[in-house]
N, C-alpha and C positions, 0 to 999 in steps of 0.2 A: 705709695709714697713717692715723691717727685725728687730727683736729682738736685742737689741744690745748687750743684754748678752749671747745668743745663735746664732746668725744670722739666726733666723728663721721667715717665713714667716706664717702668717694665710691665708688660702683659701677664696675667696669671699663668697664661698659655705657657709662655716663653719656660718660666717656673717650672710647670708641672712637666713638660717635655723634656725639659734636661733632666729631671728627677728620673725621669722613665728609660733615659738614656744612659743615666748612672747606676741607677737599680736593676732594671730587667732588660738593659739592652738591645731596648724596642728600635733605639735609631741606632746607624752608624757616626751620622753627624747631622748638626743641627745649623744653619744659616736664619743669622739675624738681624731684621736690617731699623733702621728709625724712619719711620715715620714724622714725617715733619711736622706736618699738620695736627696730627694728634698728638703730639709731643710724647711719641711713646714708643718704646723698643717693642719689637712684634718678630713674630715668624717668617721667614721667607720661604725655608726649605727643608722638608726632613726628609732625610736617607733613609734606607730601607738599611736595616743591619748586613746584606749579602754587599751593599755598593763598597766600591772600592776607593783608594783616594785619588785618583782620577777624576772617578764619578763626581767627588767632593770638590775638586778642584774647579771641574767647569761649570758647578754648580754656583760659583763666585762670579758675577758682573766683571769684565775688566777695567771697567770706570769707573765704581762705582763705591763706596764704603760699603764694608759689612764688618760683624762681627759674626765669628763662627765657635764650635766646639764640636770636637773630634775625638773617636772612639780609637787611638790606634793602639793594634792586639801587636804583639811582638812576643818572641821568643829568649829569654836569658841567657848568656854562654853556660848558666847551668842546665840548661835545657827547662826551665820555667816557664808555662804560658802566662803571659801577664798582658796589662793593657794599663794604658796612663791617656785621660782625657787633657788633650789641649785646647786651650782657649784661644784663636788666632783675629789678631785685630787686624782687618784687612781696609788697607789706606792708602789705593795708589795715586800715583802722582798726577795721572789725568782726573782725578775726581773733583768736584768743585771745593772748592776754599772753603768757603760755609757749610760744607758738608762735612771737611775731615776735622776742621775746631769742633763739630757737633760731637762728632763717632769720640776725638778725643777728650772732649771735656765729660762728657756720659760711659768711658771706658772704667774706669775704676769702682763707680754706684755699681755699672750694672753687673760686671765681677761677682762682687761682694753678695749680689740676688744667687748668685751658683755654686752653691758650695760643694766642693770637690776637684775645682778644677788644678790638676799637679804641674801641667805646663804653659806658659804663656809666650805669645809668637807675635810680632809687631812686623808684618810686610805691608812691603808698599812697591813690591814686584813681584813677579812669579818665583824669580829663584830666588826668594828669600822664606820661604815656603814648601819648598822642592821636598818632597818625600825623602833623600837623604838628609835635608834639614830636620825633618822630623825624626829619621831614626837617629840621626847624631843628639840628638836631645834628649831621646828615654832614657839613659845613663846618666844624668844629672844628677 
């Protein structure tokens, strides 16, 4: 089904990969970029569950738009393992005009394809991103 603000599609791929990554943990993070030409959100990159967020981090283009979703496991002050996936809409300021009206007018459709996602993150630099960003945020 096509975005109606964008007429963009999401890949089944895209679907079933995040399913896999909320259920059995198969990814650590998943990178997802659009396709222009096929008017369709598609895969760019899956983590391997051992990669770390570093790993995830350089796995982002610096120019470039993406949309990501992130596995981070964290520890509770009650001593709880937990983990809370973030959605992170990556939109820097070098990336082209056309590109980031795309990433944002298809950011909300393609959401809505993921169900599960507990955190949402809008950078459009590195330190807005920053792994202390991320853990200031599992306590929301």
């Amino acid at each position: 089904m096509a975005n109606s603000a964008s007429g963009m599609h999401v890949s089944d791929d895209c679907k079933l990969k995040f399913l896999e990554l909320k259920a059995k943990r198969n990814y650590r993070f998943i990178v997802f970029k659009i396709d222009e030409k096929a008017q369709q959100v598609m895969i760019d990159k899956l983590g391997n569950p051992e990669e770390t967020y570093d790993d995830f981090t350089r796995s982002i283009p610096e120019d470039e738009c993406r949309y990501a979703v992130y596995d981070f496991d964290f520890t509770t002050p009650e001593n709880c393992q937990k983990s809370k996936i973030f959605f992170i809409a990556w939109s820097p300021d070098t990336s082209r005009v056309r590109s980031k009206m795309l990433y944002a007018s298809s950011k909300d459709r393609f959401k809505r394809e993921l169900d599960g996602i507990q955190v949402e993150l809008q950078a459009t630099d590195p330190s807005e991103m920053s792994l202390d960003i991320i853990k200031g945020r599992v306590n929301l």
